[in-house]
C-alpha positions in Angstrom: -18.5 -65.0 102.9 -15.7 -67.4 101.2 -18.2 -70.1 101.0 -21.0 -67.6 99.8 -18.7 -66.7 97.0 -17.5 -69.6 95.7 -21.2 -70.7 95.7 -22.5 -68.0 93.6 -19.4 -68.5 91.4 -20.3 -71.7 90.8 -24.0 -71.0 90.2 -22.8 -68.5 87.4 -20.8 -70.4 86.0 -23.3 -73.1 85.5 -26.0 -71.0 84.0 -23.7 -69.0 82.2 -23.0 -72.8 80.4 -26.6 -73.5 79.9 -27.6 -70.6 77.9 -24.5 -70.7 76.1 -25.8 -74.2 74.9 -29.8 -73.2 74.7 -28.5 -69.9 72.1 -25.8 -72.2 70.0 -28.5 -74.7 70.1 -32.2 -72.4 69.4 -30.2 -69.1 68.1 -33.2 -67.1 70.3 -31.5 -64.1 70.9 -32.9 -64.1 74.7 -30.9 -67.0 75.5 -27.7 -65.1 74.1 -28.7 -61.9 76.6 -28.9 -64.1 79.5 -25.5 -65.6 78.2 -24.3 -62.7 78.4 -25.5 -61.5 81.5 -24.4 -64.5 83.5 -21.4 -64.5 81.6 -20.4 -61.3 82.9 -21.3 -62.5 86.3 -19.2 -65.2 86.5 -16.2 -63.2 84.9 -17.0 -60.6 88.2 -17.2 -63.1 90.5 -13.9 -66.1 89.3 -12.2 -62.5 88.9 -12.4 -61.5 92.5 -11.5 -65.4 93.7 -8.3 -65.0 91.8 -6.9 -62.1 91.9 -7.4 -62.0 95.7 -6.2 -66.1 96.1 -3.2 -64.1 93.9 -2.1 -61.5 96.0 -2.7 -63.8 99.4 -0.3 -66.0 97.9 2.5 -63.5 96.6 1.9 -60.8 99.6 0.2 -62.9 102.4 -0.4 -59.1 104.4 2.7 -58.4 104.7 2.6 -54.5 103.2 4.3 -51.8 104.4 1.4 -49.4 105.5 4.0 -46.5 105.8 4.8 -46.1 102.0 3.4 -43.0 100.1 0.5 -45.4 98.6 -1.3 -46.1 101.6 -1.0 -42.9 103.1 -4.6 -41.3 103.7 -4.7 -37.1 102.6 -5.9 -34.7 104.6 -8.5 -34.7 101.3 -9.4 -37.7 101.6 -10.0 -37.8 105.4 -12.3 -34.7 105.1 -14.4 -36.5 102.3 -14.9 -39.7 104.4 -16.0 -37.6 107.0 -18.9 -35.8 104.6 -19.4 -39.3 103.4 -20.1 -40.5 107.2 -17.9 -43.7 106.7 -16.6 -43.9 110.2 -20.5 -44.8 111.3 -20.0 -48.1 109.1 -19.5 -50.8 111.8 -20.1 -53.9 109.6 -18.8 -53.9 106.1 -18.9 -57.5 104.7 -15.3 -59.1 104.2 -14.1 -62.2 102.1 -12.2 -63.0 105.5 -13.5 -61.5 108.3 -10.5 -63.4 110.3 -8.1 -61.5 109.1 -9.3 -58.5 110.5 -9.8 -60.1 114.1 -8.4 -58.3 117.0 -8.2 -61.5 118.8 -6.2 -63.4 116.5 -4.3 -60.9 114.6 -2.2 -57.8 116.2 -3.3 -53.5 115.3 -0.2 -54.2 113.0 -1.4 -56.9 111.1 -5.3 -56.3 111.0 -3.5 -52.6 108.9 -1.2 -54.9 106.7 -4.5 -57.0 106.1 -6.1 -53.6 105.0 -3.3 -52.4 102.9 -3.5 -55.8 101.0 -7.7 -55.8 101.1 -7.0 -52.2 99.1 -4.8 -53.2 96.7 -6.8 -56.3 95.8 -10.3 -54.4 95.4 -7.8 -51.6 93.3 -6.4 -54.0 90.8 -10.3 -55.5 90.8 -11.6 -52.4 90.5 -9.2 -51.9 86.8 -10.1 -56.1 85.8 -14.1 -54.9 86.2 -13.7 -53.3 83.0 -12.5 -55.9 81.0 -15.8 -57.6 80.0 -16.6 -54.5 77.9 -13.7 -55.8 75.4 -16.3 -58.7 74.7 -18.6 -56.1 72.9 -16.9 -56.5 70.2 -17.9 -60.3 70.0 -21.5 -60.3 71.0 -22.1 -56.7 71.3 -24.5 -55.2 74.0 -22.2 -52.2 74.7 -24.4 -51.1 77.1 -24.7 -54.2 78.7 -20.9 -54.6 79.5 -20.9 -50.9 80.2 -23.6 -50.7 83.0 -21.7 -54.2 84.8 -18.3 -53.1 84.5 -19.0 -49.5 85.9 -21.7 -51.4 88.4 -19.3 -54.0 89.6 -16.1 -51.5 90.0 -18.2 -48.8 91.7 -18.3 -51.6 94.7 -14.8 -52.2 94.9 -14.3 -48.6 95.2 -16.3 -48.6 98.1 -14.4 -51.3 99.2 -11.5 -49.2 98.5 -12.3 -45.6 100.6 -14.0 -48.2 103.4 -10.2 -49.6 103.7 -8.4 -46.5 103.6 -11.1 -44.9 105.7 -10.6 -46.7 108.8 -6.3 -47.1 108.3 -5.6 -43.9 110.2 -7.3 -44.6 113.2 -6.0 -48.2 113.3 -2.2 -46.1 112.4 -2.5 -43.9 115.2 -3.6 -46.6 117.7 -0.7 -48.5 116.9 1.8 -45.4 117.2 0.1 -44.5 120.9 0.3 -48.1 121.7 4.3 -48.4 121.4 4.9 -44.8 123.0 3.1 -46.4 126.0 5.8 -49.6 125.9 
């Protein structure tokens, strides 16, 4: 998935460039809307890259799943069960290692979640910031319907995390009664 990402990044970036030229250079007001719509793209996508490169760096999973933030409520538990979310079995990952039971402990795989969480949080907030360009280019709209589009995923990304925390929780509690 890193590979994937940093692919499409690229690619956005590129066209974003291209009709940035083909509007500065024709002034057709179609090359400034697919400016703008790979513009935003790219902003989504470099976004993500850094802020999670960001918080690997500064945390490297090493969050303490027993603070008040990371606790799931009893709310919260009964909606993911309405929502169905413990049938997911494969929700893509940026790295799916991190979340191996053969190479990372119950512990870790959970500080990997708390920091997956707080990275798709603080993405979820950044999302919104392309809508600060309407007032160069306009498009409300346009910057509207991306920014709520692109944060709506990371808040799936969100409840998926916190979703599946209390099971991995009480696993690791059972596991060191039994020690």
């Amino acid at each position: 998935m890193a590979k994937t990402m940093k692919i499409i990044t690229i690619a956005f970036a590129f066209l974003f460039a291209s009709f940035l030229m083909l509007y500065y250079s024709f002034k057709n007001t179609i090359f400034l809307s697919f400016c703008i719509t790979f513009g935003t793209c790219f902003y989504h996508f470099i976004m993500r890259l850094t802020v999670g490169l960001c918080i690997n760096r500064i945390i490297n999973n090493k969050f303490d799943y027993s603070k008040p933030w990371f606790k799931v409520s009893k709310f919260e538990l009964k909606l993911y069960k309405f929502l169905k979310l413990k049938k997911l079995k494969k929700v893509p990952t940026y790295s799916p290692s991190s979340f191996s039971t053969e190479l990372h402990s119950f512990e870790e795989i959970v500080q990997a979640s708390c920091q997956a969480e707080i990275v798709h949080e603080i993405i979820f907030i950044l999302s919104y910031i392309p809508i600060l360009f309407t007032f160069l280019f306009g498009e409300f709209y346009v910057f509207l319907f991306t920014s709520v589009f692109a944060s709506l995923i990371d808040l799936f990304f969100v409840i998926v995390q916190r979703c599946k925390r209390p099971t991995l929780i009480r696993f690791i509690k059972k596991h060191h009664k039994n020690i």
